[in-house]
matplotlib code that plots the C-alpha trace (Angstrom):
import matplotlib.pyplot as plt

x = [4.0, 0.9, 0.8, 4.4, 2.6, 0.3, 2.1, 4.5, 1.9, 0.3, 3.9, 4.2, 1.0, 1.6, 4.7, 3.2, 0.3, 2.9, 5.0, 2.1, 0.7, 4.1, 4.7, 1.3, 1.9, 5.1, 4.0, 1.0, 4.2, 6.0, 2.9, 2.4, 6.1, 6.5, 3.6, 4.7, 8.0, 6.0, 4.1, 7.2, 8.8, 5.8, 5.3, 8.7, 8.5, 5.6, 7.9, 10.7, 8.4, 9.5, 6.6, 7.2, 8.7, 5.6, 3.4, 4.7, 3.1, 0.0, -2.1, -3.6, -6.8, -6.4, -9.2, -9.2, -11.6, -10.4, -12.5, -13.6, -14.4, -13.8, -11.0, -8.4, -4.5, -4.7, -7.0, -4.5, -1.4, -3.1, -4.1, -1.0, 1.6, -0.1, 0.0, 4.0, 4.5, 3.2, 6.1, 4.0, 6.1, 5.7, 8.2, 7.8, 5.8, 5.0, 3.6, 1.3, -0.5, -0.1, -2.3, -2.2, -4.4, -3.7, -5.9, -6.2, -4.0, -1.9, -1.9, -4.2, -3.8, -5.7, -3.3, -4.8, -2.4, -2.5, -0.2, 0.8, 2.0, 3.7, 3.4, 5.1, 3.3, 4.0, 3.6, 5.7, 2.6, 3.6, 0.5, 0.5, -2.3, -3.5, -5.5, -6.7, -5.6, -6.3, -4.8, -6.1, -3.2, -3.8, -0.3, -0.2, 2.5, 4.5, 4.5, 2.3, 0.2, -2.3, -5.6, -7.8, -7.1, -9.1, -7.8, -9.7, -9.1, -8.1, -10.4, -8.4, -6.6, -5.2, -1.9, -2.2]
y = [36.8, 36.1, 32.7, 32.0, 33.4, 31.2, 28.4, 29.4, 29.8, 26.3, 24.9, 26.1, 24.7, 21.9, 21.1, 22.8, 19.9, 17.2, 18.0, 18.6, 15.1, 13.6, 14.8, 13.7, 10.2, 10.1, 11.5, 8.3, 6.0, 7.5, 7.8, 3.8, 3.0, 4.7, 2.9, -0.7, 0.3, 1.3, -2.1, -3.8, -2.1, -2.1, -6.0, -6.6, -4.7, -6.5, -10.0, -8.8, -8.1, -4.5, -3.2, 0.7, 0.3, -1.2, 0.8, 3.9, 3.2, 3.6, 7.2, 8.5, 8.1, 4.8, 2.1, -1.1, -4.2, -7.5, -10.6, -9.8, -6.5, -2.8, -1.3, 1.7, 2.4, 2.5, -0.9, -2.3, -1.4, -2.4, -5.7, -6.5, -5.5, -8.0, -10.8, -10.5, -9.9, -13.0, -14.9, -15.0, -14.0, -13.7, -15.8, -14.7, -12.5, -13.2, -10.5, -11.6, -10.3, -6.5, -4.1, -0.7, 2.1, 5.6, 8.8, 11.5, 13.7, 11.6, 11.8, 8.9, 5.2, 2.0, -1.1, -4.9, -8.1, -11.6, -11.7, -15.0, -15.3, -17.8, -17.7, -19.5, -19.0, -18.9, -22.9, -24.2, -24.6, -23.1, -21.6, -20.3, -18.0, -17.0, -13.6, -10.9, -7.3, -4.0, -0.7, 2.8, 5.3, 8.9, 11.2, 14.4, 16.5, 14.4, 10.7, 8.1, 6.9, 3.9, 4.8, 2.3, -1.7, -4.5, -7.6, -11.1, -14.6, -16.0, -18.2, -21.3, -21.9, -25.4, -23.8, -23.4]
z = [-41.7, -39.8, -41.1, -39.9, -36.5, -36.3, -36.6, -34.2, -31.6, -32.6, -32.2, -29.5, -27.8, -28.9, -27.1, -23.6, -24.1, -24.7, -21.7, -19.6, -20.5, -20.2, -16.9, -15.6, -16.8, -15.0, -12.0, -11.7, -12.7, -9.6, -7.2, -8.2, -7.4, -4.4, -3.3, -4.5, -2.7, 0.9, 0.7, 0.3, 3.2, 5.4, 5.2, 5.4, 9.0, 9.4, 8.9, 11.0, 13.7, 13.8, 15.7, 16.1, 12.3, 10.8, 12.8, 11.4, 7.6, 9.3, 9.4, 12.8, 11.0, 10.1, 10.2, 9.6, 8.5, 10.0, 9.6, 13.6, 12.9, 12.3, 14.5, 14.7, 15.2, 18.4, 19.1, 16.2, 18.2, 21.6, 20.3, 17.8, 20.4, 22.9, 20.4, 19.7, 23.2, 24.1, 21.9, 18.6, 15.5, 12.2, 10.5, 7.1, 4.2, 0.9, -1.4, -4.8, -7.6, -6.2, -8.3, -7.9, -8.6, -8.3, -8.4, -11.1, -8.3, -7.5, -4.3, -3.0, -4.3, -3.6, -3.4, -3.4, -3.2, -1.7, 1.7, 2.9, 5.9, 8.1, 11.7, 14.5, 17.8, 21.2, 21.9, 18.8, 16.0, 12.7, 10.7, 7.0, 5.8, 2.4, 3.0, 0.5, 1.6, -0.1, 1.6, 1.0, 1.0, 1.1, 0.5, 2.9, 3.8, 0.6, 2.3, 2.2, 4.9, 4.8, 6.4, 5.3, 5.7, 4.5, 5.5, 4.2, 4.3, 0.0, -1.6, -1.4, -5.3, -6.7, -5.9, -2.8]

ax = plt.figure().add_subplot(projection="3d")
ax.plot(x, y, z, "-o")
ax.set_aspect("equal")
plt.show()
């Protein structure tokens, strides 16, 4: 009888360690979609020159690194704003070689990708740009915010 205990119990433990681990491992599988889906939704805001749209992936917190400097949501909105106002648009968004990285909570994520990005600006020139991007997304009050941006010009590839 105790022996029939036992193993009960150790059954038991068992399957609570399985289903804990299980349910981790999908919840980091979730946390990294969700995130793969809000890049994808950000830069294609970004591409359809949705300003208010795009600007609402970003946390109050946020900072960013652009090749000119460090900067904040508001000087971002202030000086992007400006820029598409003037008759500059981004014409279209490519996303590559997205990895992303998730925390042992689940609940902050670090995603790196190469944009591209075609521009036509205000006097008719068209520019493409290869850049380097990582995004630092914390997830409060259950959505995802970016509130860190890197943003770097590619090391230029045969492909390219």
């Amino acid at each position: 009888m105790n022996r029939k205990r036992v193993m009960a119990v150790s059954v038991f433990f068992v399957s609570v360690a399985f289903l804990f681990f299980v349910r981790v491992g999908a919840g980091t599988t979730s946390a990294e979609q969700e995130v793969r889906e809000l890049e994808q939704r950000a830069n294609a805001a970004y591409e359809a020159n949705d300003l208010p749209k795009y600007f609402s992936f970003y946390a109050p917190d946020f900072t960013q690194y652009l090749p000119e400097g460090r900067s904040d949501l508001p000087a971002y909105q202030k000086e992007w704003s400006s820029y598409i106002g003037e008759g500059n648009r981004v014409e279209k968004v490519v996303l590559s070689d997205m990895h992303v990285q998730i925390g042992p909570s689940s609940d902050t994520a670090v995603a790196s990708y190469i944009i591209h990005v075609r521009t036509k600006l205000k006097d008719g020139k068209v520019r493409d740009e290869d850049n380097q991007e990582s995004d630092v997304l914390f997830k409060r009050n259950s959505q995802w915010k970016v509130v860190c941006l890197h943003y770097s010009t590619a090391p230029k590839s045969e492909s390219h």
